[in-house]
C-alpha positions as CSV (number, residue, x, y, z in Angstrom):
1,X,89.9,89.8,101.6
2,X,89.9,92.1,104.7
3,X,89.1,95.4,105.4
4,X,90.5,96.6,108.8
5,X,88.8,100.1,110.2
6,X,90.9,101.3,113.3
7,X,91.1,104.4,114.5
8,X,87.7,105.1,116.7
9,X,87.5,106.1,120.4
10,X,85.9,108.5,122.6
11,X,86.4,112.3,122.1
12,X,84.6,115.1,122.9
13,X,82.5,118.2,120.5
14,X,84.5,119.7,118.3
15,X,87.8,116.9,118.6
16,X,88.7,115.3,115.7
17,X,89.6,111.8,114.7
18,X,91.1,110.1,111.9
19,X,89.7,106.7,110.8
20,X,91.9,104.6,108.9
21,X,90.8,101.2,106.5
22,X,93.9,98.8,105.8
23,X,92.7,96.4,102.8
24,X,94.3,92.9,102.8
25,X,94.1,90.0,100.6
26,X,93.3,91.9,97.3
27,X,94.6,95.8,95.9
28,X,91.7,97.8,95.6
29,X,93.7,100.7,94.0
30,X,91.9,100.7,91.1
31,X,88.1,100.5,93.0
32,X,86.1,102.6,94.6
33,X,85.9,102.9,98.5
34,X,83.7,104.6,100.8
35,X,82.6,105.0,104.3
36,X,79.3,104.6,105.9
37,X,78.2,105.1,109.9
38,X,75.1,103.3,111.9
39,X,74.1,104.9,115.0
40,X,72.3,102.4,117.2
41,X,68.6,101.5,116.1
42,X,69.3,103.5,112.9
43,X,69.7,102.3,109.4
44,X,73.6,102.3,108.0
45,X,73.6,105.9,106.4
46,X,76.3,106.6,103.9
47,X,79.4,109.5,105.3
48,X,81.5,109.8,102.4
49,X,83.1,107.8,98.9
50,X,86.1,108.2,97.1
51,X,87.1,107.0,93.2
52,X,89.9,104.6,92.3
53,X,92.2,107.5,91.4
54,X,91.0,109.9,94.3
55,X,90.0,112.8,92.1
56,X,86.5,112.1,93.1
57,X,84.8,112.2,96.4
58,X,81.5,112.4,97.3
59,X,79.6,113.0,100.9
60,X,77.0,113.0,103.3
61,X,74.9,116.0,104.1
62,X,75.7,116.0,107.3
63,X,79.5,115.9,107.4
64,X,80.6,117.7,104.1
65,X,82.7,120.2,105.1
66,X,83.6,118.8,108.7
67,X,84.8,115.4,106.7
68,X,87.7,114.7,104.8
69,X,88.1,111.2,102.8
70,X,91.7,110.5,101.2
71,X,93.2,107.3,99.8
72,X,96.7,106.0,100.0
73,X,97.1,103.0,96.9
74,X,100.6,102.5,97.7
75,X,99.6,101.1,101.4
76,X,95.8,99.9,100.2
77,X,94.3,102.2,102.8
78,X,91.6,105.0,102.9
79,X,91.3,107.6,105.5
80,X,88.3,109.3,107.1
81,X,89.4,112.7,108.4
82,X,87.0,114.0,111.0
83,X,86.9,117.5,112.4
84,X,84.6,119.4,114.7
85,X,83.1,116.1,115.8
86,X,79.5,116.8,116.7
87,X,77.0,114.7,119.6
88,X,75.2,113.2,116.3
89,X,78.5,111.3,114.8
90,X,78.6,108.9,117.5
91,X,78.4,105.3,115.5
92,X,80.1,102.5,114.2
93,X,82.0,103.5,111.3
94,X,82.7,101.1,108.6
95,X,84.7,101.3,105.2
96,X,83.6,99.0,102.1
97,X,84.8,98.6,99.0
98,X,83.8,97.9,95.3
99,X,84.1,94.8,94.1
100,X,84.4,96.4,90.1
101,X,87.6,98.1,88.9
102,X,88.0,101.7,87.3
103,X,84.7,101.6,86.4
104,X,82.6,105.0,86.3
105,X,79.6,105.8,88.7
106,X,76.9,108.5,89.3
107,X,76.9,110.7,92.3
108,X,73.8,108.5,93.3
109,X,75.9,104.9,92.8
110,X,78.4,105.9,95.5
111,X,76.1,106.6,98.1
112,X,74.4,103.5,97.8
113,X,75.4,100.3,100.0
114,X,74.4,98.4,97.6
115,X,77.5,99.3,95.2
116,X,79.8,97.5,98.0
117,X,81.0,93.9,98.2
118,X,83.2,94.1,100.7
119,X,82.7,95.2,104.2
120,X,85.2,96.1,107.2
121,X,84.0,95.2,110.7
122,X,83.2,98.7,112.1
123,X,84.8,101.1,114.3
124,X,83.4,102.6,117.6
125,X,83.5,106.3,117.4
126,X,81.3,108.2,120.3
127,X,81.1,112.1,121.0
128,X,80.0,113.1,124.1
129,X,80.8,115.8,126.4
């Protein structure tokens, strides 16, 4: 099982980006997937979650309403839309995924890394002007 982020780079306040996770090996159209961000000497902090079916989507204090997360089953893949990027986003992104299918969470479940088996490698994204 694989989890490929892609998508990071170098942009400047108030750019955008779109992160993209391409599962392999496994569907995880029926589990929950989420994204998290670790800025360097900082603990991984969680960004933003999504359900199984999408209708559900949690996120971070810090992004909701600059952040969109979106899931594509058909291609196994979750997106991480990011607008009016801000100096404090730059981190290494990563997507994860639940190891547990179509199974129901609290708000609190989704947030936690703990809920996540599998792990991508991470993503570069830096903001700076």
């Amino acid at each position: 099982v694989q989890l490929q982020a892609s998508g990071g780079g170098q942009v400047q306040p108030g750019d955008s980006l779109r992160l993209a996770c391409a599962a392999s090996g496994r569907r995880f159209s029926d589990n929950v997937m989420g994204w998290f961000r670790q800025a360097p000497g900082k603990e991984r902090d969680f960004v933003a979650a999504i359900s199984w079916s999408g209708g559900i989507t949690y996120y971070g204090g810090s992004v909701k309403g600059r952040f969109t997360i979106s899931r594509d089953n058909a291609k196994n893949t979750v997106y991480l839309q990011m607008n009016s990027l801000k100096l404090e986003d730059t981190a290494v992104y990563y997507c994860a995924a639940d190891e547990r299918r179509r199974t129901t969470y609290t708000e609190g479940d989704y947030k936690r890394r703990g809920l996540y088996e599998y792990w991508g490698q991470g993503t570069q994204v830096t903001v700076s002007s």
